[in-house]
N, C-alpha and C positions, 0 to 999 in steps of 0.2 A: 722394522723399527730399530735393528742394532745397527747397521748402516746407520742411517740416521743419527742416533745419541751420539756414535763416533765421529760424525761428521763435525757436531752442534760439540762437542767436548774439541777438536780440533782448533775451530774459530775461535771458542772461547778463550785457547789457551794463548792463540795470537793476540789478542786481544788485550789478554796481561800482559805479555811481554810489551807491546805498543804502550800500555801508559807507564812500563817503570821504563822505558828508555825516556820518553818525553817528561818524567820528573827526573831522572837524573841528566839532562839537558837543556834547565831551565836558561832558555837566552837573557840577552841581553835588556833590563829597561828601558823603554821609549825613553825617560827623563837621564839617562845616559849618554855621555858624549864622549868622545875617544879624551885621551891625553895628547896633548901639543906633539907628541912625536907618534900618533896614529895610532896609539894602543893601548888597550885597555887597562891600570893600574890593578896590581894582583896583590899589592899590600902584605907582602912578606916579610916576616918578621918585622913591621912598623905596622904601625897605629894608622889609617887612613884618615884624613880631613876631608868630610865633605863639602862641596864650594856647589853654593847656589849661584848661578850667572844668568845674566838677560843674553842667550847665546845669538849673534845677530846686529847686538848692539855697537856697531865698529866708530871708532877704531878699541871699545875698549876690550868686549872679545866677543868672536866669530870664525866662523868655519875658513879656512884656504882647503879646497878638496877635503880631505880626510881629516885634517890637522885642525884641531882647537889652537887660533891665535889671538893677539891682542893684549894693550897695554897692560890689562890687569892680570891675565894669564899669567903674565911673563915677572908683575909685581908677587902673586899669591905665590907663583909655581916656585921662586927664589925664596922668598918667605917660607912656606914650606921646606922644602930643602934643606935651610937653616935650624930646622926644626927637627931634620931629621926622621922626616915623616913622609908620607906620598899622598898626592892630593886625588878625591873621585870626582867628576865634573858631572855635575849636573843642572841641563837644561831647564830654565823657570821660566815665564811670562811674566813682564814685568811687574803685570796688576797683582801675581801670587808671589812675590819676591817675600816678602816682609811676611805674609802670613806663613809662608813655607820654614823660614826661618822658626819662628815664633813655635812652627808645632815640631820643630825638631827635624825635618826631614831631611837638614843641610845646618853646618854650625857655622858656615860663615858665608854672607851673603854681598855680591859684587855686582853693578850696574851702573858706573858712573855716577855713585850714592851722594846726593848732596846732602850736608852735615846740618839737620837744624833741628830747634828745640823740641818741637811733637815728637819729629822721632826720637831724638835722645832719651824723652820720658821713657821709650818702649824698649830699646834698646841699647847697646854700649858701640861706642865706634874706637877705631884706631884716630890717631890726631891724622889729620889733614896732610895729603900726598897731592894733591891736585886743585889750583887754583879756576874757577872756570866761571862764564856768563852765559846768558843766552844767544840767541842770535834768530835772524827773521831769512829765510831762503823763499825764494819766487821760483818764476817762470822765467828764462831769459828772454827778453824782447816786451817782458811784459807790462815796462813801464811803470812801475812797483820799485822803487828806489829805497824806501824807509815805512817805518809804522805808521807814518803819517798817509802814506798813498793806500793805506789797508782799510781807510773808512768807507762804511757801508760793503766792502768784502767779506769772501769768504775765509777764514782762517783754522789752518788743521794743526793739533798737537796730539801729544802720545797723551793717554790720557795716566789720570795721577802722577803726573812727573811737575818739578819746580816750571817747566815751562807752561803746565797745562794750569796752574797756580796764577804763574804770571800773566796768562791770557783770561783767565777771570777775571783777577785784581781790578785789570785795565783795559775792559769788555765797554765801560762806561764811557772810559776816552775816547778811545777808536774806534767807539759804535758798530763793531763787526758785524755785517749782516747776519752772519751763520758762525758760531763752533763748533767743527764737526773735532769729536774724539776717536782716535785711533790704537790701535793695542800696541804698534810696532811704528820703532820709525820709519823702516823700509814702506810701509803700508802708505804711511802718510806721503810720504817721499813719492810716488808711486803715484798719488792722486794727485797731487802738485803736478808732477810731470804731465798726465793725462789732463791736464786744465780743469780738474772736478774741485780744484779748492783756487784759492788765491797765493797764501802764501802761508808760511809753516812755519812754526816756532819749538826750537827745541835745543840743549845743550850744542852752543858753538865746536866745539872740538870734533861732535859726533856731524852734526851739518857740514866742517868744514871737509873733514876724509871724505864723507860720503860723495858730496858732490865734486871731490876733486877729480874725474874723471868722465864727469857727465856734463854734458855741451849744453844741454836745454835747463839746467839748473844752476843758479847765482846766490851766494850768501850775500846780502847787501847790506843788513844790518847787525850791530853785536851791539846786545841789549848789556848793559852794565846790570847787572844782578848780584856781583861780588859774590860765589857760592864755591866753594871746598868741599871735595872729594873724603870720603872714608870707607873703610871696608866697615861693615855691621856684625854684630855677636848680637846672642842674649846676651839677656842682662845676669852680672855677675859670672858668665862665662869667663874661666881663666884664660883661655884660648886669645880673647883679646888683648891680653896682657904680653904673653909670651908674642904676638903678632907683633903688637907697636914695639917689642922690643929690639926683635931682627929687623920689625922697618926701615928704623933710627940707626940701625945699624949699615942699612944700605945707603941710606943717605949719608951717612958719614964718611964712609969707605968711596961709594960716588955712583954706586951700583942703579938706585934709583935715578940720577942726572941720564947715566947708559942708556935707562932702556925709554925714558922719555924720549932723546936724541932720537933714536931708532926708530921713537913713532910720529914725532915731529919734526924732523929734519932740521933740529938745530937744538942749542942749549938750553937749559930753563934759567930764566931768573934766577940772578943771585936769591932776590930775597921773597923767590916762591915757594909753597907750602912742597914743594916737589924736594927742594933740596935742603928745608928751613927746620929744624928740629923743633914743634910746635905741643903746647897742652895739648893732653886727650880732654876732648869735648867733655865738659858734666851736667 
């Protein structure tokens, strides 16, 4: 029996040491995504901001290998900076964007956010950085030229986005056989390609990167929607305040024009919301 006890006292004592190493090396969160230069934000001596992102959603931000990129990375991560602060990125779906916000898990929330009244009621935005429509993507060869060839089709959107809005609205007009909703535009994009839908509606900018490299995919329509871009807070968050303010300030200086250029291959508009010093929504 003392063999024994000393054995059962042995394992025991391994056994403690194994859970205080595994609490003092709690890893990383699944809802964690590196920083644009592959590495983890350690927020030393600065205050961290957490940034809620649809991570995926290109071009405004997505993974290259290891590297968080994309338009609005590159707007927040300046912003920030200006702020004197370091940003933590954290991956959301887009259907939990706004709830995530809402419960605090992240103070400022990014996804190619179109600026309109319902949300305003729940939330505060910075004024408008980005001018943008919809647009209708096919099958190439498919013979799908405009919204008019989608009657009695199939049509795929992201769901709760301004374009899964828009294919409600106008479900009457163009008689769509089917709405099928998807979480991800990759997803929809994806069944398109596989000929499981007809064709897809969703933020032009986001349709036009995506398929700029893909053979079997055509943007053929840009739906006029008239819709502006803004980053989300709570409501009465000061953090929105100090945001719009280094905005206004990138766009002044030309820094916002820069990094547009960089993701669309040319200038913006004199007199778009990109380089336009515009009200904060109310």
């Amino acid at each position: 029996m003392g063999k024994v006890k000393s054995k059962s006292l042995i394992v025991f004592m391994i056994t403690i040491v194994f859970l205080i190493l595994a609490a003092c090396g709690g890893g990383q969160s699944s809802q964690e995504v590196s920083n644009s230069d592959g590495k983890k934000s350690k927020g030393e001596n600065k205050r961290v901001i957490r940034v809620g992102l649809n991570v995926g959603y290109v071009p405004w931000e997505f993974k290259e290998g290891n590297n968080l990129v994309g338009v609005e990375v590159d707007i927040i991560s300046e912003a920030i900076k200006r702020l004197d602060k370091e940003p933590e990125w954290i991956a959301t779906p887009w259907t939990g964007l706004f709830a995530g916000l809402l419960a605090q898990k992240f103070e400022v929330a990014a996804a190619g956010i179109t600026i309109k009244p319902d949300r305003i009621k729940e939330m505060d935005f910075t004024s408008p950085y980005y001018d943008s429509d919809q647009s209708l993507t096919t099958k190439t060869g498919s013979g799908i030229e405009s919204m008019e060839d989608m009657k009695g089709k199939v049509i795929g959107v992201e769901s709760g986005t301004t374009g899964d809005q828009w294919v409600q609205d106008h479900k009457d007009e163009y008689k769509f056989s089917e709405i099928k909703l998807y979480n991800s535009l990759q997803d929809a994009m994806m069944d398109l390609e596989a000929g499981r839908i007809d064709g897809e509606v969703s933020d032009i900018p986001a349709s036009l990167y995506y398929t700029k490299d893909k053979e079997k995919l055509k943007v053929v329509e840009r739906i006029i929607t008239n819709e502006k871009y803004g980053l989300a807070f709570r409501k009465g968050d000061t953090l929105g305040v100090e945001f719009n303010r280094v905005m206004d300030e990138m766009k002044k200086d030309g820094t916002m024009a820069k990094i547009y250029e960089k993701w669309f291959g040319e200038a913006p508009s004199e007199d778009s919301s990109t380089v336009t010093i515009l009200p904060v929504p109310e």
